[in-house]
C-alpha positions in Angstrom: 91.2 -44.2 47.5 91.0 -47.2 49.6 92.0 -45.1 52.8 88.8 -43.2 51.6 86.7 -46.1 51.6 88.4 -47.9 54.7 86.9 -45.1 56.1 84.1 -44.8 54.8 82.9 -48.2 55.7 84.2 -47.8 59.1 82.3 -44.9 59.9 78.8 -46.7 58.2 79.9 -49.9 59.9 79.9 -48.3 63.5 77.5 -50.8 65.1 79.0 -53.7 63.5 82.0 -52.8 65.1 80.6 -52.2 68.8 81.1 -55.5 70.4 84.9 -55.7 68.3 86.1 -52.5 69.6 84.3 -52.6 73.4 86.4 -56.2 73.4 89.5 -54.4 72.5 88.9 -51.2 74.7 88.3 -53.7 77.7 91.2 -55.9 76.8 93.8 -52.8 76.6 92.8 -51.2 79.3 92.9 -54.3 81.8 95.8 -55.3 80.1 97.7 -51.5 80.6 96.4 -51.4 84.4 97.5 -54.5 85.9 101.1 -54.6 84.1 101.1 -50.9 85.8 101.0 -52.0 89.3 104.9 -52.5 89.4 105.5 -48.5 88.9 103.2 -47.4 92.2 105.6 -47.7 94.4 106.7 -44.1 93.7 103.5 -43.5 95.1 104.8 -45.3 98.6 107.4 -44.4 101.3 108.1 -47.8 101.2 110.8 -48.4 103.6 110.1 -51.5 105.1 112.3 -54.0 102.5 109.8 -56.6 103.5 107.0 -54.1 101.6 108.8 -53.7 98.6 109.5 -57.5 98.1 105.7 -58.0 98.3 105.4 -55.5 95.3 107.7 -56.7 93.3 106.5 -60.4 94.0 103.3 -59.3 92.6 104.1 -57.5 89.6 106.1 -60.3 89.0 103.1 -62.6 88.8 100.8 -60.3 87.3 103.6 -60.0 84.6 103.9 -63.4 84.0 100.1 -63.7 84.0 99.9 -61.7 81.6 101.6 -64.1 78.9 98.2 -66.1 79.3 96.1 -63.5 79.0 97.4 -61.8 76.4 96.6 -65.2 74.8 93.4 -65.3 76.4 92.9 -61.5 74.4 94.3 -62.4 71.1 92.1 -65.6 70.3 89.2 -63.2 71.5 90.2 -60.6 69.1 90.2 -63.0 66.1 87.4 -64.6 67.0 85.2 -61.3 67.2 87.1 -60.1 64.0 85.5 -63.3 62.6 82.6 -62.3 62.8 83.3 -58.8 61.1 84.9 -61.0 58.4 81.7 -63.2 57.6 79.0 -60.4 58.4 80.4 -58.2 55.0 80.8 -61.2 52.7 78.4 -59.8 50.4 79.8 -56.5 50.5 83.1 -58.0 49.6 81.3 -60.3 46.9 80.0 -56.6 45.2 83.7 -55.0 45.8 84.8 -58.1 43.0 81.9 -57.9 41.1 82.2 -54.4 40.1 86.2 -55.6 39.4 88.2 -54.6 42.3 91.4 -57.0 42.3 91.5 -59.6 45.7 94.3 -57.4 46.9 92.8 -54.3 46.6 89.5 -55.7 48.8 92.5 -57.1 51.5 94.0 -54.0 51.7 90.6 -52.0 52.4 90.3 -55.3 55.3 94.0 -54.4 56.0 93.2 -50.7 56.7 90.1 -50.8 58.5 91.5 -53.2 61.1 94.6 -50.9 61.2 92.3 -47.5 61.7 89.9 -50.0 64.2 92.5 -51.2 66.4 94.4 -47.7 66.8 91.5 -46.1 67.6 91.0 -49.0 70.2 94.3 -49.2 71.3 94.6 -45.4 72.0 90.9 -45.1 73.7 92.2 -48.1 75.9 95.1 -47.0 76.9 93.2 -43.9 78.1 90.7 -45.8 79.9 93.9 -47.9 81.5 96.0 -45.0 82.4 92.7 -43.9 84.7 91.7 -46.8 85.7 95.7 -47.6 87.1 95.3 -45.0 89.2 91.9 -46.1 90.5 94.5 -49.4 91.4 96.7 -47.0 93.0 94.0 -46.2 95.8 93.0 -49.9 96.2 97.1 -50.3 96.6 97.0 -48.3 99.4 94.1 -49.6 101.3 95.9 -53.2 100.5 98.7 -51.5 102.6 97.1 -49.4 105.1 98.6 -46.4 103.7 97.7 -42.7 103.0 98.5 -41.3 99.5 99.5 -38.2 101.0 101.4 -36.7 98.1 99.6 -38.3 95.0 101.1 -37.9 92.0 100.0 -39.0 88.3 102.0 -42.2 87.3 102.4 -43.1 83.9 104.1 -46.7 83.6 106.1 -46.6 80.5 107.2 -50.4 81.0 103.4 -51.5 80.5 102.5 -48.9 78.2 105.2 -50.7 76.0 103.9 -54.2 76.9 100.6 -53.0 75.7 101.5 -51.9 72.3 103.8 -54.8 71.7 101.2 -57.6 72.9 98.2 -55.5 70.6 100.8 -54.5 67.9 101.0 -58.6 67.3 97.9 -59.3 67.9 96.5 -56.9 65.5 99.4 -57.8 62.8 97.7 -61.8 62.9 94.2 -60.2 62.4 95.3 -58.4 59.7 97.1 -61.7 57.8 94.2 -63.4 59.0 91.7 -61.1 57.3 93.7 -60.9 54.4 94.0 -64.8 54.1 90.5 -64.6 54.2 89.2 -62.7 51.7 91.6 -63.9 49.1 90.1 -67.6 49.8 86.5 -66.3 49.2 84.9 -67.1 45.7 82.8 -64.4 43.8 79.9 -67.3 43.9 80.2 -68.3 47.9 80.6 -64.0 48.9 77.1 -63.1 47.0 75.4 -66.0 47.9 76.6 -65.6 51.8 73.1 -64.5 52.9 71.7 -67.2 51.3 73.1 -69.9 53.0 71.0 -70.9 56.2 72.1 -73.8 58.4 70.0 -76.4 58.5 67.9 -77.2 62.3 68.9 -80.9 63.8 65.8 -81.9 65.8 67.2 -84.9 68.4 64.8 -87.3 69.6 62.8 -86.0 72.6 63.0 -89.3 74.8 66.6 -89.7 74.4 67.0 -85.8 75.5 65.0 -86.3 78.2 66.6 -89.4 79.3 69.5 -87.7 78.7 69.0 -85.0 80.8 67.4 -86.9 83.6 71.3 -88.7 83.6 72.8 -85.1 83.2 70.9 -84.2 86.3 72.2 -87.2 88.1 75.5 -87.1 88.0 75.2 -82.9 88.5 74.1 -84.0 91.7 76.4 -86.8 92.0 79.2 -83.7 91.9 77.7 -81.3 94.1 77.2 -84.0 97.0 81.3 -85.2 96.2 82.2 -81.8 96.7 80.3 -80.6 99.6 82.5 -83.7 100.6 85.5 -82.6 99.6 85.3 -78.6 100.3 87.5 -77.7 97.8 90.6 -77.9 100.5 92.1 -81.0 99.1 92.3 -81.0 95.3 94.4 -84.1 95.4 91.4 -86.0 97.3 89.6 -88.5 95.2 86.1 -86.6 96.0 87.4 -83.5 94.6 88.5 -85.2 91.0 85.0 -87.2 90.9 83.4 -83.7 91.6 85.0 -82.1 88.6 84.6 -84.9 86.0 81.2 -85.2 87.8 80.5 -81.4 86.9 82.1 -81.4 83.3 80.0 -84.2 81.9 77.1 -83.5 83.6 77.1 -79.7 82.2 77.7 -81.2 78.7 75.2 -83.5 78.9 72.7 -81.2 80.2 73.4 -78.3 77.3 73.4 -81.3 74.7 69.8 -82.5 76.0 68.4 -79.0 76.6 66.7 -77.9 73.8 65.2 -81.3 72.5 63.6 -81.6 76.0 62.6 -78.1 76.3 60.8 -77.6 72.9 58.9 -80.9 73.1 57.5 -80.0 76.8 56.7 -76.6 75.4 54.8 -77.4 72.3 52.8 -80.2 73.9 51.3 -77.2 76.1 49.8 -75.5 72.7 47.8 -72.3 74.9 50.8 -71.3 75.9 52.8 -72.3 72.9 50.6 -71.2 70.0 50.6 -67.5 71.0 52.2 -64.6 69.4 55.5 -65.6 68.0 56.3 -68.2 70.7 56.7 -71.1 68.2 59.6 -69.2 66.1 61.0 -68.0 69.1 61.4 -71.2 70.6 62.7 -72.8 67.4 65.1 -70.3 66.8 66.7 -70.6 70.3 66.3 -74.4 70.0 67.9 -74.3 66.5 71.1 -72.2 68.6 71.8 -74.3 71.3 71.7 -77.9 69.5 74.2 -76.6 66.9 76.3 -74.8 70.0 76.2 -76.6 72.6 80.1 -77.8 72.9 80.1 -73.6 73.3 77.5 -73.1 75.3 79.6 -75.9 77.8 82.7 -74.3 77.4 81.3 -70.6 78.0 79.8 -72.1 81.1 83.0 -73.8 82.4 84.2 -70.4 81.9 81.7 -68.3 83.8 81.9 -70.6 86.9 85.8 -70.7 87.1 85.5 -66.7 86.4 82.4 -65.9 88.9 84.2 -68.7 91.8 87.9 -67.2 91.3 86.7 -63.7 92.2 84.5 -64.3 94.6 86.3 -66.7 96.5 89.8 -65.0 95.9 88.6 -61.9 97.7 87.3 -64.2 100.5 90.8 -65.8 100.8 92.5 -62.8 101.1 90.6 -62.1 103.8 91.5 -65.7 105.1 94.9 -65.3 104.9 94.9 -61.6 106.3 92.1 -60.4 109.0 94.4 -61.8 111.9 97.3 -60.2 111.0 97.2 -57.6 113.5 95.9 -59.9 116.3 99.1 -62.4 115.3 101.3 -60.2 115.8 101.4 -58.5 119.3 105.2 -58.0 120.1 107.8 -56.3 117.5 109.3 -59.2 116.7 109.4 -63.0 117.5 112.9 -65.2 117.5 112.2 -68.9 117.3 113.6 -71.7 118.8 113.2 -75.1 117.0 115.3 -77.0 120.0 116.4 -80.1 119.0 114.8 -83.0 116.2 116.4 -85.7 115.4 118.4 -86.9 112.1 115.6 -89.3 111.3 113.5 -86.5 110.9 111.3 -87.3 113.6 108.7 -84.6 115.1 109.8 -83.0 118.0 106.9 -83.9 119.9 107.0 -87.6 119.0 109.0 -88.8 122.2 109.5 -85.9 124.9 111.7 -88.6 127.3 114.4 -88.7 124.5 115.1 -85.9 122.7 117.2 -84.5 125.8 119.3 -87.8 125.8 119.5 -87.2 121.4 120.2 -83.6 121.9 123.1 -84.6 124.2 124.6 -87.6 122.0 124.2 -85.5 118.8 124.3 -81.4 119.8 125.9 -81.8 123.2 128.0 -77.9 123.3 124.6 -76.7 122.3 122.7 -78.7 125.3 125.2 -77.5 127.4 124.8 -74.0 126.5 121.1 -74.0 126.8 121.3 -75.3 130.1 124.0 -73.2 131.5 121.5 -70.4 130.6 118.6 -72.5 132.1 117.2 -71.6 128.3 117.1 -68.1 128.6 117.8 -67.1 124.6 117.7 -63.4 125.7 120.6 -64.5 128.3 122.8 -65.7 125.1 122.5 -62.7 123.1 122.1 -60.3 125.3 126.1 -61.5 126.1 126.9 -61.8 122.5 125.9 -58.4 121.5 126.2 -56.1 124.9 125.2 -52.7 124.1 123.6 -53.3 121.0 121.0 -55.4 122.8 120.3 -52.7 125.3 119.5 -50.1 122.8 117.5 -52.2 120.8 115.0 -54.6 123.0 113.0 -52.7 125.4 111.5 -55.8 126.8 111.1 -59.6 126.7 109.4 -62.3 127.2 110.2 -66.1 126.4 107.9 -68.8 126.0 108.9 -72.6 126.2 106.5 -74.5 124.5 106.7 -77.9 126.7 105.5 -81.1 125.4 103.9 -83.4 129.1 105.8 -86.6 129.4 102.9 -88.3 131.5 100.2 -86.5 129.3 99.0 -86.8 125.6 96.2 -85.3 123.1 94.5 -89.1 123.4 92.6 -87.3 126.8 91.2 -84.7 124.9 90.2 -86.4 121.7 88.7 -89.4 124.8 87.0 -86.2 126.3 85.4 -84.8 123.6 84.5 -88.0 122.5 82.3 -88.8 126.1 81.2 -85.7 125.6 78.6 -86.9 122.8 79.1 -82.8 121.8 81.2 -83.2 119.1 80.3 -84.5 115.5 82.3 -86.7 113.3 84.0 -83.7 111.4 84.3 -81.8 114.9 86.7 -85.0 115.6 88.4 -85.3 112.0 90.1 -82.0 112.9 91.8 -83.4 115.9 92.4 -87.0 114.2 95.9 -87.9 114.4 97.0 -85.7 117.3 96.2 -88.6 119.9 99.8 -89.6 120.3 101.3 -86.3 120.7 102.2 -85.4 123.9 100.0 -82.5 125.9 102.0 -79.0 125.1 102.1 -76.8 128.4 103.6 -73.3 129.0 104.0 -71.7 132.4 101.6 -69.3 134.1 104.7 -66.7 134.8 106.0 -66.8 131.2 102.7 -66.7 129.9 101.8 -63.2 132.7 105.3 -62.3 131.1 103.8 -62.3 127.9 100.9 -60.7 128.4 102.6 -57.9 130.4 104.8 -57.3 126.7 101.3 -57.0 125.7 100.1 -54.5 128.2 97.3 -56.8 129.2 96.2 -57.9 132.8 98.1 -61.5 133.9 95.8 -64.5 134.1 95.7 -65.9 137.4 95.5 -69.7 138.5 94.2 -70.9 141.8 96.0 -73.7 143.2 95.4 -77.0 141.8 94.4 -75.7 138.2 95.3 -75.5 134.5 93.7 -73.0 131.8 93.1 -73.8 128.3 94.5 -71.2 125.9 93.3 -71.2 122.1 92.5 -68.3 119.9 91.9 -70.1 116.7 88.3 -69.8 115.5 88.7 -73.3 114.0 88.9 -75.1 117.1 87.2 -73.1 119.6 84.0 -75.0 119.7 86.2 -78.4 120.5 87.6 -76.2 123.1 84.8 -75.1 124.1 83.2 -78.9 124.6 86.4 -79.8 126.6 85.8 -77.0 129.3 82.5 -77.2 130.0 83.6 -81.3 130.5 85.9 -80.3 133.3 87.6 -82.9 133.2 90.9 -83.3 135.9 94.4 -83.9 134.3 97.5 -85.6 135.8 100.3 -83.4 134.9 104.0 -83.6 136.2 102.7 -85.5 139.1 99.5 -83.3 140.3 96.2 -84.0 139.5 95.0 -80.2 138.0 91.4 -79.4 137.2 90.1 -77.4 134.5 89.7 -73.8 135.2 86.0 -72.9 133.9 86.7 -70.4 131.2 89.6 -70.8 128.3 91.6 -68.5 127.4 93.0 -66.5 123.9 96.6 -65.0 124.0 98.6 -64.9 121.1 102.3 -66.6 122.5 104.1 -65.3 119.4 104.1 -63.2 116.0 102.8 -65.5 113.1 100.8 -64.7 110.3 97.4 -65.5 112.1 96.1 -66.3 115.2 97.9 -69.7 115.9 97.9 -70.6 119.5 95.9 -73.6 119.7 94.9 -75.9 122.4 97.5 -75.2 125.0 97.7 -75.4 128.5 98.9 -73.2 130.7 99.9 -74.7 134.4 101.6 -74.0 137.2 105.2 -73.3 137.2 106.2 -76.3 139.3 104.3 -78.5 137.2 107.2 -77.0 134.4 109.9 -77.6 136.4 108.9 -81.0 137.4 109.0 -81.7 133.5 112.8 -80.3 133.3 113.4 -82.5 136.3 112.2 -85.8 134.0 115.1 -84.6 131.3 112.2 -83.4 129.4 113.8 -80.1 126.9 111.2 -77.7 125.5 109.6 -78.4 122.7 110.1 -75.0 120.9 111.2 -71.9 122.5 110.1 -68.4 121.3 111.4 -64.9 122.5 109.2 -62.0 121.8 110.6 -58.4 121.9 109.5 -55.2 122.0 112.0 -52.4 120.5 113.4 -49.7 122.9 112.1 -46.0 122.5 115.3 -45.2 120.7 114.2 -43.3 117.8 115.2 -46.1 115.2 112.8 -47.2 112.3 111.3 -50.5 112.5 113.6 -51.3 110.0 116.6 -50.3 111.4 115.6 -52.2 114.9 115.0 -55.5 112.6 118.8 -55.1 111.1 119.9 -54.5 114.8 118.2 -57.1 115.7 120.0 -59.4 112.9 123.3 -58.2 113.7 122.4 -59.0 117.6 121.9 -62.7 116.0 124.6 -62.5 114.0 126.8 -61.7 116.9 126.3 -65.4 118.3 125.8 -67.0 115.6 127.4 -65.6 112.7 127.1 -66.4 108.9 130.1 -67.9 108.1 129.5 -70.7 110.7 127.9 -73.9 110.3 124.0 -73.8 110.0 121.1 -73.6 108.2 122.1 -71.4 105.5 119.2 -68.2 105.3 120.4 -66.8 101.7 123.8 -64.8 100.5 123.0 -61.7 101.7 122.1 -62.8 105.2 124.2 -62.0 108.5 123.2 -65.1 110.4 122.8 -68.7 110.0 120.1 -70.4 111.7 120.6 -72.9 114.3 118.2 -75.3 116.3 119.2 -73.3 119.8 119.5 -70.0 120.6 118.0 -69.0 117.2 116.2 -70.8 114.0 114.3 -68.1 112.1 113.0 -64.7 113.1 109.8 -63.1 112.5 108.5 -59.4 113.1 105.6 -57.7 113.5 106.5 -55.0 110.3 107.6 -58.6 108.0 104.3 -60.2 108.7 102.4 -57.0 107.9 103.8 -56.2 105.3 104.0 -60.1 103.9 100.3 -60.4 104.4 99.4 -57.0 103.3 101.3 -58.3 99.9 99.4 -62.0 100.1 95.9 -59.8 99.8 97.4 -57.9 97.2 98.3 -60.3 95.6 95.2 -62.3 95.4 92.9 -59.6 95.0 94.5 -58.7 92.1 95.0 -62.4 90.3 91.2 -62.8 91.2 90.6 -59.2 89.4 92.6 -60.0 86.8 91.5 -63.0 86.0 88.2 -63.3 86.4 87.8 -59.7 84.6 89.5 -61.3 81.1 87.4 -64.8 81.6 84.5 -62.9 82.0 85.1 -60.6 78.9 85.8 -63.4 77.1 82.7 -65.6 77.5 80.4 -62.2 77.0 82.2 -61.6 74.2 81.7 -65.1 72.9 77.9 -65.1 73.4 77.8 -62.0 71.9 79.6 -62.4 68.8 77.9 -65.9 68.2 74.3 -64.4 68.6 75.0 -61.1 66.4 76.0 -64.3 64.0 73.0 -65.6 64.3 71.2 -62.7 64.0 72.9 -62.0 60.4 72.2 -65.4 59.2 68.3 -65.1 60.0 67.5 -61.4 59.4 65.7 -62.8 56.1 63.0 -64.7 58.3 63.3 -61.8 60.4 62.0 -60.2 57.1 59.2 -62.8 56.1 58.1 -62.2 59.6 57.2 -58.5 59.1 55.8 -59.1 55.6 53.5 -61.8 57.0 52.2 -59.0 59.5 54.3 -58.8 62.3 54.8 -55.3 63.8 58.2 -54.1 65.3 57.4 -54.5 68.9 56.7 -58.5 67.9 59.6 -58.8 66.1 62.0 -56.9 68.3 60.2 -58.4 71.2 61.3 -62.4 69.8 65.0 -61.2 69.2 64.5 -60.1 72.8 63.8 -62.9 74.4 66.3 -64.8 72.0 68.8 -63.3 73.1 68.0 -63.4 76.9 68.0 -66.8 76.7 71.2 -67.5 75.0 72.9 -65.2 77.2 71.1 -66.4 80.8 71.0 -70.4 80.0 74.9 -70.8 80.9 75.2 -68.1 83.1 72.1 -70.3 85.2 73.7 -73.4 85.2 77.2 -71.9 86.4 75.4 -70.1 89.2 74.3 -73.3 90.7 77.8 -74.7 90.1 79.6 -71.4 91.9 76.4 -71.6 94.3 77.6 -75.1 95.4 81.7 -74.5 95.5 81.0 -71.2 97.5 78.9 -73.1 100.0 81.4 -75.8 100.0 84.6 -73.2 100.6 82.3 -71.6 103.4 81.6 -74.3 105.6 84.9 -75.6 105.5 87.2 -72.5 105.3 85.1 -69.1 105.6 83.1 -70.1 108.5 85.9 -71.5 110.7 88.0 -68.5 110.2 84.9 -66.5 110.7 84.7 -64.5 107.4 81.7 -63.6 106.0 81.3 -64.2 102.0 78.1 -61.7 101.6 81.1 -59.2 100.7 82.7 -61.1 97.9 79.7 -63.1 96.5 78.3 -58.7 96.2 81.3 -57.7 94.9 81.2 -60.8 92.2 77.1 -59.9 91.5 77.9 -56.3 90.2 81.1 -57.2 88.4 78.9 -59.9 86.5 76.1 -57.0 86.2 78.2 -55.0 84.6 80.4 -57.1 82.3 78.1 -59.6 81.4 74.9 -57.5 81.3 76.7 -55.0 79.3 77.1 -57.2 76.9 74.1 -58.5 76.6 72.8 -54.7 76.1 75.6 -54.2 73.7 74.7 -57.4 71.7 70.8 -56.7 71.8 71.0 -53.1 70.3 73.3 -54.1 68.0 71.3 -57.0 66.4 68.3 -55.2 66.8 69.6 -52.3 64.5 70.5 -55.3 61.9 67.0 -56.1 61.9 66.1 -53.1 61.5 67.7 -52.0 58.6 66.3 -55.4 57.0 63.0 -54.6 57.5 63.2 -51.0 56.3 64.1 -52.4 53.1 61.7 -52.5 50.2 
């Protein structure tokens, strides 16, 4: 009998339970997807070890995501089940009256949550299993690969997840509901409908003064973190920005409607028309009694609409140089020599020789009897294994001028009268560093690795080389300046046009601001007992039919052949073959690792930003939404009066309309202009310098809202509109 009923008033109560079940069908389904991601990589020929680290790194953090949002998704559940709760009081009230026990009336809760949230549960973890493999495709343009053998993937790890994070959340509905209606008096359950909340009306001078100061400090917070530009949270600016933006949003929601019905009803022709005046007191009534929600749902919708737009903008940061950073196979770095105080290793270029020798001097020694050839060193460590591994080489010494620092630049650009007061911040600080130079024949060396033309340098000349967007107007200043340079005794001029070659694999274009001279200038620096700064060997694998993975663990037993594991130096994890050392070799990079690793960072964020902003999204919509459909069921008897007095359908339906509208687009309007000022912040200080255009993103962001957000505002407007319906049908 009450499985009968359960059912019966599930079935009748269909509507009711739109905006319940659409948040649990969203919930599951994101929920099942992004715990899937982990099991796609039977969908890969991932053979790169680097690749599959990157996966599991990010499974790993979606997982533990995941603990929040299922969090996130269980108080959403309750609170929409809430609503479910209050809008049947009366029907609960009857149940008693006509002497059903409280049990019995819990149990028929019991069992229409139970047949509600399987039916949810299963349709979303339908929805999840296809929208996982939708994830599988955006995987593999995350990874530049082809799904050439597709294959269905059902992940039984977050098919198990799902049902155990739902299976609890649904068990604390259910005690939840059933707590509930055992609490409920026969008197308080039939007189539900009767109960309307009573309108506070604040004083319209102190709202608008109020929002006048609301305004003020909203700007206040937008000018602090146009200041800031959202690249150093622990900057003053940005925490006066964010206090700045939290108070002023409160403020503003608090003095809202006060303000805006006494503006409106002091223009009476357009007031006094139609069924403005009820309209207006209705929404009015709303937002003074919910405004600490209203602030929160807008807090919400600016973290959720910044996170996504401006995550899929960082992964594009962090990842549209990757190919250009990485030109050789792989890179083997050379920190040289610093010092046990820690100093930098460009802070003194006259000493660090004389250090190196009192501190390191077998490694000095060694160095120099190879004039600081690292490919000379291994190549006689490992003997055959080097010649069937590197097809070429190429070594760059990074130099640091001993008669020569970044102060001439800065004085340069300075003169100049080019360059603007943040143009300068960027090179603040560098002043006392000494100049960094490479050769003209290691960098033709290079560039030969590269299969590029060699630069060439007429007599009595350097070239500027830079090829970080960041910078290159600075550069650009300096060169068209001209100015002559004493290095290693010569007087140089500036060759007319820069240069942009990438001296070694890194994760992004990252060769900034150095010059390239002649070679005697170089030797006339080795000549003061000036070392190199940093030394780095690119390599290019031989044709020898090896993976790139199997040339990277030759490559690391070459290493290991000089400097082993088991002596002393910088220790590189258990499992590694070689221990780093200052000279020949301190880390290695290659061009597969950095891939791979920034094909994983994008991952990564894309997902986090998905995943994230998706739930924080559903959430507010679903907040709105349930708190209007509430207010909906506690006015549908003026809804009534209305339609006795006269008022046709398309009047009423037209108020609950606009109603509803507003709600929905008042928060949503003040965090646009909040996201609209972080984005502009994020783009002048990190999208535009690295060059990547946001119209992408802030698109991307504008149909995920459209869809989430406006669906629920469809969902919400139906759905109250059929409860108004139904009242006004009635006799």
């Amino acid at each position: 009998m009450i499985c009968k009923l359960a059912w019966r008033n599930v079935r009748r109560s269909a509507r009711d339970y739109a905006i319940y079940f659409a948040t649990l069908l969203f919930g599951v389904a994101v929920f099942y997807a992004f715990n899937s991601i982990g099991s796609q990589q039977v969908l890969f020929d991932l053979k790169s070890t680097a690749t599959a680290a990157q996966f599991r790194t990010t499974a790993d953090l979606l997982n533990m995501f995941s603990v929040v949002i299922a969090g996130v998704l269980g108080f959403l559940v309750l609170y929409a089940n809430r609503f479910l709760v209050r809008r049947r009081k009366q029907e609960f009230g009857i149940y008693l009256l006509l002497g059903m026990k409280p049990v019995s009336v819990s149990a028929i809760v019991l069992v229409e949550t139970v047949m509600v949230g399987l039916f949810a549960l299963v349709v979303g973890i339908v929805a999840g299993v296809v929208l996982s493999q939708g994830l599988s495709f955006v995987t593999a343009s995350l990874f530049d690969m082809v799904l050439a053998n597709y294959q269905f993937v059902f992940s039984q790890s977050a098919f198990a997840g799902t049902i155990a994070c739902f299976a609890v959340i649904f068990i604390v509905v259910a005690l939840f509901n059933t707590f509930s209606v055992s609490r409920f008096s026969l008197v308080n359950l039939l007189q539900a409908d009767l109960r309307n909340e009573k309108m506070s009306v604040r004083n319209p001078w102190l709202c608008g003064a109020v929002f006048v100061v609301a305004l003020g400090i909203l700007t206040f917070a937008y000018v602090r973190l146009q200041e800031n530009g959202l690249v150093m949270l622990d900057d003053p600016a940005f925490l006066q920005a964010t206090v700045g933006m939290l108070l002023g949003s409160l403020l503003f929601f608090w003095s809202l409607a006060g303000l805006v019905i006494n503006l409106v009803s002091r223009c009476q022709p357009f007031y006094l028309k139609k069924l403005r005046p009820f309209t207006l007191r209705q929404v009015a009534s709303r937002v003074n009694t919910a405004f600490l929600s209203l602030w929160v749902i807008c807090v919400l919708l600016f973290f959720s609409i910044t996170c996504f737009s401006c995550g899929m903008g960082l992964a594009d940061v962090f990842t549209r140089q990757v190919d250009g950073g990485n030109p050789y196979s792989a890179t083997l770095r050379a920190s040289v020599w610093t010092s046990d105080s820690g100093a930098s290793a460009t802070d003194n270029p006259l000493t660090r020789r004389a250090e190196m020798e009192a501190e390191a001097p077998e490694r000095l020694a060694q160095a120099e009897a190879a004039q600081w050839s690292m490919a000379q060193v291994l190549q006689a460590g490992a003997g055959d294994l080097w010649d069937s591994t590197v097809g070429g080489w190429a070594q760059i010494d990074y130099m640091t001028s001993p008669d020569c620092s970044y102060a001439a630049m800065v004085d340069v650009l300075k003169q100049s009268g080019k360059a603007t007061e943040e143009d300068l911040e960027m090179v603040s600080g560098v002043e006392d560093s000494g100049m960094l130079m490479v050769s003209i024949s290691q960098l033709n060396d290079a560039l030969a690795l590269q299969g590029k033309p060699p630069v060439v340098l007429e007599p009595g000349q350097y070239v500027v080389n830079n090829n970080m967007d960041s910078i290159q107007k600075l550069v650009d200043i300096y060169v068209d300046e001209a100015p002559v340079l004493t290095l290693g005794g010569q007087e140089l001029a500036c060759a007319s046009e820069p240069i942009a070659v990438q001296m070694e694999d890194n994760t992004m274009l990252s060769s900034g601001f150095v010059l390239v001279v002649p070679d005697e200038v170089i030797q006339a620096a080795f000549d003061a007992n000036v070392i190199p700064t940093t030394c780095y060997l690119n390599i290019d694998y031989a044709d020898n039919g090896r993976t790139d993975e199997e040339n990277r663990l030759a490559l690391e037993q070459i290493i290991a052949a000089v400097q082993p594991a088991s002596e002393e130096g910088f220790s590189r994890g258990d499992d590694s073959s070689w221990a780093g050392r200052l000279w020949p070799v301190t880390s290695m990079t290659t061009r597969e690792g950095m891939i791979a690793q920034s094909q994983g960072l994008r991952m990564m964020i894309t997902y986090l930003a998905l995943y994230i902003g998706f739930v924080f999204l559903v959430s507010t919509a679903a907040i709105l939404a349930i708190q209007q459909l509430s207010n909906v069921a506690d006015s549908t008897g003026r809804y009534r009066t209305l339609y006795r007095l006269g008022c046709d359908n398309r009047q009423v339906f037209g108020s609950l309309f606009v109603q509803i509208l507003i709600y929905f687009a008042t928060p949503l309007l003040l965090a646009l202009c909040h996201c609209a000022c972080a984005i502009s912040a994020m783009e002048e200080t990190l999208f535009r310098l690295a060059n990547v255009p946001m119209t992408g993103p802030i698109a991307m962001a504008a149909a995920f809202l459209l869809v989430i957000y406006g669906g629920y505002f469809v969902i919400t407007y139906f759905t109250s509109r059929n409860m108004v319906k139904g009242v006004l049908r009635q006799p």
